[in-house]
DORO-531456 format. One record per residue (C-alpha): residue number from 1; residue in one letter; x, y, z. Coordinates in Angstrom, 2 decimals. Layout:
N
NUM|A|X|Y|Z
...
//
This chain:
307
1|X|-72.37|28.82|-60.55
2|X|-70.10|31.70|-62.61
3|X|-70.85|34.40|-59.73
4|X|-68.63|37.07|-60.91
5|X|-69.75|36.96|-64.40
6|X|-73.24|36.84|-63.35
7|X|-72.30|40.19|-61.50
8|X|-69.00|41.65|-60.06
9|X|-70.89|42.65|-57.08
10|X|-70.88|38.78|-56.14
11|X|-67.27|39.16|-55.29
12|X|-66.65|37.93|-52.11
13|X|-70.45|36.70|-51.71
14|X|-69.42|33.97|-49.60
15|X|-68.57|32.78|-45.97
16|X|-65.29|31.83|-46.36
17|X|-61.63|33.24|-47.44
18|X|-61.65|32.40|-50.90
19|X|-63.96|30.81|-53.64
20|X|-62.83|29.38|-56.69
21|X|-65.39|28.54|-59.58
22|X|-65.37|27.14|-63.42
23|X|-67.74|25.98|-65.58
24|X|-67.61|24.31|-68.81
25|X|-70.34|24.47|-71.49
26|X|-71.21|22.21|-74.82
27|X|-74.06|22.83|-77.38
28|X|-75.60|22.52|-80.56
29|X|-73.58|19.74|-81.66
30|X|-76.10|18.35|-84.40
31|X|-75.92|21.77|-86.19
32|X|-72.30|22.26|-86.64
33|X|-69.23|22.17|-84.73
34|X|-70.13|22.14|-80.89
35|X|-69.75|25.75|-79.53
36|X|-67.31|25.63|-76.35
37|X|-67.56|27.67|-73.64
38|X|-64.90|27.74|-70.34
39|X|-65.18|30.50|-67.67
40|X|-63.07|30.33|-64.30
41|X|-63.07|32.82|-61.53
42|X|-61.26|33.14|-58.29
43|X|-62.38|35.74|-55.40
44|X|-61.18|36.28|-51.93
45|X|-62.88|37.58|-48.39
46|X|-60.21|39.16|-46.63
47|X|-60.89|42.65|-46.54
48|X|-57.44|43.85|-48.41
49|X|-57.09|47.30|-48.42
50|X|-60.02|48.15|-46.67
51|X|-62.33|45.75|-44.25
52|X|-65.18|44.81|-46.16
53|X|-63.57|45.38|-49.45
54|X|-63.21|42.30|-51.78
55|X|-61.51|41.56|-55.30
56|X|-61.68|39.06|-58.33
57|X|-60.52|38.05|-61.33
58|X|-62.09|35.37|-64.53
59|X|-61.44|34.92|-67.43
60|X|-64.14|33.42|-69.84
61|X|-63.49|31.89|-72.94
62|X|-65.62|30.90|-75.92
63|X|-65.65|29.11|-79.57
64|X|-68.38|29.29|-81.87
65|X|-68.55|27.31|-84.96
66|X|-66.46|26.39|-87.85
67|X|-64.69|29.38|-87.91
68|X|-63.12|28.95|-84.36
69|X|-64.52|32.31|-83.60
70|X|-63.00|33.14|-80.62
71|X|-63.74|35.50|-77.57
72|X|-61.43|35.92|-74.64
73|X|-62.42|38.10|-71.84
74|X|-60.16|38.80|-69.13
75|X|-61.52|40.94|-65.51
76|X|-60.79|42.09|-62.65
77|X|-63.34|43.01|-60.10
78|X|-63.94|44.90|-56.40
79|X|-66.82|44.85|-54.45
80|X|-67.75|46.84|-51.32
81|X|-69.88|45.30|-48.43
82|X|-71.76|47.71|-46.49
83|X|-73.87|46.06|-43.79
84|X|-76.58|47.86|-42.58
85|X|-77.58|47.52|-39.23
86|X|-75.67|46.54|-35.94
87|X|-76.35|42.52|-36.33
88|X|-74.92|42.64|-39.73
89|X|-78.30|40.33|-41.56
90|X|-78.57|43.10|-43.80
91|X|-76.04|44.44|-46.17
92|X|-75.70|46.08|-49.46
93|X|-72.52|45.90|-52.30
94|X|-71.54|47.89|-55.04
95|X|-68.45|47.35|-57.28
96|X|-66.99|47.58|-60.32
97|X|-64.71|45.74|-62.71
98|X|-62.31|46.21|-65.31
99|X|-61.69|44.35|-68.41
100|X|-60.15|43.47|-71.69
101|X|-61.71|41.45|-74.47
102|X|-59.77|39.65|-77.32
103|X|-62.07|37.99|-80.43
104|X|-60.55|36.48|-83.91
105|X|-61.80|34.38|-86.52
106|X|-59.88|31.52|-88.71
107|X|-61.69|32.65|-91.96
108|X|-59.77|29.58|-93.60
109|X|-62.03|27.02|-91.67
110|X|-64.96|28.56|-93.30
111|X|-66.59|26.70|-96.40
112|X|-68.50|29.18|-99.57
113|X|-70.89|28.44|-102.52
114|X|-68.20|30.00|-105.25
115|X|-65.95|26.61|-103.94
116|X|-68.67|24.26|-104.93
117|X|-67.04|23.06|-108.43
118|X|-70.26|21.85|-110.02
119|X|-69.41|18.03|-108.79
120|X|-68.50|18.51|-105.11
121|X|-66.79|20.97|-102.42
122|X|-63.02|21.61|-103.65
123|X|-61.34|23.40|-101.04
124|X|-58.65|25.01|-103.69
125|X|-61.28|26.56|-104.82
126|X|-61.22|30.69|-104.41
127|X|-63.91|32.31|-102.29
128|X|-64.65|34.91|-103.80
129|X|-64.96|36.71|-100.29
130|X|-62.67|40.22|-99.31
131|X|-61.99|39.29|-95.82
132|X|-61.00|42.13|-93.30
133|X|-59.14|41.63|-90.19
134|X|-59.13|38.41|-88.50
135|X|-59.45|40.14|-84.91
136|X|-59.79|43.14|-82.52
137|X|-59.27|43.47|-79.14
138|X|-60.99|46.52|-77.04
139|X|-61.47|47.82|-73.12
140|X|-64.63|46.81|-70.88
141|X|-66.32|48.19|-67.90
142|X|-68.97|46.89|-66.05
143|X|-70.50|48.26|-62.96
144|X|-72.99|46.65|-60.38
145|X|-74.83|46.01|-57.11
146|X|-76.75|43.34|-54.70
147|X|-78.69|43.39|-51.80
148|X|-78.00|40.60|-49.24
149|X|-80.26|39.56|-46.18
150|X|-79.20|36.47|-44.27
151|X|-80.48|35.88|-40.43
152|X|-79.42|32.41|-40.64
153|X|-77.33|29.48|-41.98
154|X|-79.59|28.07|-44.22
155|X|-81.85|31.28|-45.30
156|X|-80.67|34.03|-47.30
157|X|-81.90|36.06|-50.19
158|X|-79.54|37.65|-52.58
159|X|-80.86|40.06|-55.88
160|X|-79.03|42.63|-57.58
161|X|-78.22|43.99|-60.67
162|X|-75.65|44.72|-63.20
163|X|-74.97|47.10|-66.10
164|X|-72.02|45.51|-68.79
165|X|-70.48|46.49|-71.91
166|X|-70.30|50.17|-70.63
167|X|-67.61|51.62|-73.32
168|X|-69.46|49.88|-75.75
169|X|-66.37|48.37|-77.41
170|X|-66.68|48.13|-81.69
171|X|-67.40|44.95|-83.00
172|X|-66.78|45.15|-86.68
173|X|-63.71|43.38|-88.35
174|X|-64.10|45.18|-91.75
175|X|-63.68|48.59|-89.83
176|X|-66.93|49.89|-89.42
177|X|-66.52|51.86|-86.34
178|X|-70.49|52.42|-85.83
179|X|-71.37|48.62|-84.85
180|X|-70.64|47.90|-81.64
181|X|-71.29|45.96|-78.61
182|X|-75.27|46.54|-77.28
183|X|-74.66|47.81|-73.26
184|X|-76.37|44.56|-71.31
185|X|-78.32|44.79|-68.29
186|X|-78.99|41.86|-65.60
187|X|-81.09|41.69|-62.84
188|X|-81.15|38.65|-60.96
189|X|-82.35|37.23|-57.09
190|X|-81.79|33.98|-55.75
191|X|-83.19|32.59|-52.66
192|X|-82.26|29.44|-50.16
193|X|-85.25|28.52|-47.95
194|X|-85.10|25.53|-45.27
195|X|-88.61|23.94|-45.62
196|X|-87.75|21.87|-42.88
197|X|-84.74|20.11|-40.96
198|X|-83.51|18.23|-44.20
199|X|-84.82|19.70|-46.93
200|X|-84.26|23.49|-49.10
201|X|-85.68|25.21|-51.82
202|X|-83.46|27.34|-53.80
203|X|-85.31|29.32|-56.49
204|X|-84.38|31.80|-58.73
205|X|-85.23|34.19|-61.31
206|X|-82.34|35.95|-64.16
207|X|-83.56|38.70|-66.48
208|X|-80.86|40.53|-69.08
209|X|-81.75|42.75|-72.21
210|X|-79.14|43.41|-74.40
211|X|-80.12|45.54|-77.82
212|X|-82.92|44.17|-79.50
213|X|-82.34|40.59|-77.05
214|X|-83.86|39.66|-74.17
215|X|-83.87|36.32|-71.73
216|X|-85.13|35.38|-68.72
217|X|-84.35|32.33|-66.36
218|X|-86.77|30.93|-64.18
219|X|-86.74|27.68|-61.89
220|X|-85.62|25.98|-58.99
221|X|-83.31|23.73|-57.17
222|X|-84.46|21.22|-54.39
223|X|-81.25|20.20|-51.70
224|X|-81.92|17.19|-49.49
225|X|-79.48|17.34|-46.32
226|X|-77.74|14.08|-45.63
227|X|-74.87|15.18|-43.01
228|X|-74.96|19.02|-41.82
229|X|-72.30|19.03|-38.84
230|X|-69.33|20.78|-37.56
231|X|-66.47|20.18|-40.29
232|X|-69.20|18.20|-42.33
233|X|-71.28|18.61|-45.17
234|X|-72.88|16.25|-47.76
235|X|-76.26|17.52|-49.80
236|X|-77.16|16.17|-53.22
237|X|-79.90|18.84|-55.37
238|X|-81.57|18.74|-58.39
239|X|-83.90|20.77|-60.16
240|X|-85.88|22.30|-63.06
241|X|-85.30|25.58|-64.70
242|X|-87.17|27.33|-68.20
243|X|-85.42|29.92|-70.46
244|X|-88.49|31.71|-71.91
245|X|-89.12|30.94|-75.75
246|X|-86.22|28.60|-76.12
247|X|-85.06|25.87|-74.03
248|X|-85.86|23.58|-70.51
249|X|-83.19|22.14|-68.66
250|X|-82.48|19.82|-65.86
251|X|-79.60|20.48|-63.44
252|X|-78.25|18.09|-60.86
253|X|-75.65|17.94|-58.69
254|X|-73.93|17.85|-54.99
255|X|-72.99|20.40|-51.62
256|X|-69.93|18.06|-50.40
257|X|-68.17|19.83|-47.45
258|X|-66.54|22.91|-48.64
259|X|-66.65|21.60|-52.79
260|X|-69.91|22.06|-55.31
261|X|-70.90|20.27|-57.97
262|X|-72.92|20.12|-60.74
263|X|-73.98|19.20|-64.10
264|X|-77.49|20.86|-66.34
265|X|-78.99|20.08|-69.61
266|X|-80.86|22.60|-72.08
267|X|-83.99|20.55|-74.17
268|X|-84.37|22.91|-76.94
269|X|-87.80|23.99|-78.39
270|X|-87.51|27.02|-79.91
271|X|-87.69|27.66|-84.35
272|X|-83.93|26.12|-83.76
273|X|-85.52|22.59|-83.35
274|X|-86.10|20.67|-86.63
275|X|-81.37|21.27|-87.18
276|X|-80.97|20.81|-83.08
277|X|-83.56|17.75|-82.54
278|X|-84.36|19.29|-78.92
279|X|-80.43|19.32|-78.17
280|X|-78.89|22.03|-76.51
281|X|-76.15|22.32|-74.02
282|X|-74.17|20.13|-71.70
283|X|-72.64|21.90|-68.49
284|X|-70.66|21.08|-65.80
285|X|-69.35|23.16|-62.90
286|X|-67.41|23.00|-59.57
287|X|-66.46|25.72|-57.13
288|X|-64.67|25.47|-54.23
289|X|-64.50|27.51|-51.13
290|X|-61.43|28.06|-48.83
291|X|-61.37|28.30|-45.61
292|X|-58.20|29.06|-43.80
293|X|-58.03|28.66|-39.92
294|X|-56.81|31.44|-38.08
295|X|-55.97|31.43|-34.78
296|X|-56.59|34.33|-32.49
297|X|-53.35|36.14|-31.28
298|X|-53.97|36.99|-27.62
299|X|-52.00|38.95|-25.52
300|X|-52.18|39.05|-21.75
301|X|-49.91|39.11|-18.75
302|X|-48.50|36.40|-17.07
303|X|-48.80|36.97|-13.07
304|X|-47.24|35.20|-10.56
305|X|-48.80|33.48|-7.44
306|X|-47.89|33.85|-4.40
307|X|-47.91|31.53|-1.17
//
């Protein structure tokens, strides 16, 4: 539901002039303060500069824990659809994107043993800590692709992958130039699949390794059609998706005319379980996609009759 993010070669990866998406993420509330996440994006389909040629921007922004740590990400991104054959079902995109990421920390939110008086917490206390800077900000790169087949409406298959974190921007806020950000790589596919006239399957599977990390996504969505006609558009979905070693989640939510919709929960399992009690995170998102009518401009000759 956060296409460019996912991958900037998703910009532009709809049917429409322009797609606007945000999402808005909770979790691990019983551990310590919730961890916030917001990420917008906006895209457009008009071909500027060069037909087939699409651009982006989001911005994502995140705070983790009682320090407020912060991390602001700001991108822009252009994608390049090359279809390739005459009927235009099969295409492939490449792009790239551009960005700059901001992170501090608020190292006076943060609580230490040496301010335990022997009684209780005193917050006078000193920390004994040497604290270095408070935040950094560095230049990102990312560069991807996706292969697209859709013969119809309702059936299409989309997978692709993306390579982030190409500079490789230093992490460290006590100047230790060596540590720095692990280069990510995704690789996703997604499919929609009419199994008959009112009913779709939409699975999907989400792989990324980053340094010593790895996670993969795996599950499905199931869209019952209500209304499908010209102008009109009303399809509730749900479905059920795993996160390998560490959470299940539930997502729900609605297709209504040119708007979605939705709303998943994680149910934690992993070693994290006896401080989250099987909580995770609350999401919601909406996206909307904007169509704008354009009337063809003909021009033809005007010829009189004659009697």
């Amino acid at each position: 539901m956060n296409p460019v993010y996912l991958n900037p070669a998703l910009t532009g990866n709809h049917d429409c002039n322009y797609r606007f998406s945000a999402n808005q993420r909770s979790q691990w509330r019983s551990v310590s303060r919730p961890y916030n996440t917001i990420a917008m994006s906006a895209e457009n389909r008009d071909g500027w500069i060069l037909p087939g040629m699409y651009h982006g921007v989001n911005i994502f922004h995140d705070a983790a824990g009682d320090g407020n740590y912060r991390t602001i990400e700001f991108n822009l991104s252009t994608a390049y659809q090359i279809y390739l054959d005459n009927d235009s079902v099969h295409s492939v995109t490449p792009a790239i994107q551009f960005g700059v990421n901001h992170r501090n920390i608020d190292f006076t939110k943060l609580s230490f043993d040496n301010q335990y008086n022997g009684y209780y917490y005193d917050g006078s206390l000193p920390t004994g800590e040497t604290f270095g800077a408070n935040k950094r900000t560095g230049f990102n790169m990312a560069i991807g692709a996706i292969y697209s087949w859709k013969p119809e409406k309702r059936k299409e298959i989309v997978a692709g992958a993306g390579w982030f974190n190409i500079p490789q921007m230093k992490q460290s806020l006590y100047g230790d130039d060596l540590i720095k950000r692990d280069r990510r790589v995704v690789i996703h596919g997604k499919m929609n699949w009419p199994l008959n006239f009112q009913w779709d399957i939409q699975p999907a599977l989400f792989v990324q390794f980053q340094g010593d990390y790895k996670e993969i996504i795996l599950g499905a969505n199931a869209r019952y059609i209500i209304i499908d006609k010209k102008g009109e558009f009303i399809a509730p979905y749900g479905g059920v998706w795993m996160r390998n070693q560490d959470a299940a989640y539930l997502t729900a939510g609605i297709y209504y005319n040119k708007w979605t919709a939705g709303i998943s929960y994680d149910i934690n399992f992993s070693k994290l379980t006896p401080a989250s009690n099987l909580r995770g995170g609350l999401e919601f998102s909406v996206q909307y996609i904007l169509c704008i009518f354009k009337p063809k401009d003909i021009q033809h000759r005007i010829c009189p009759d004659y009697l």
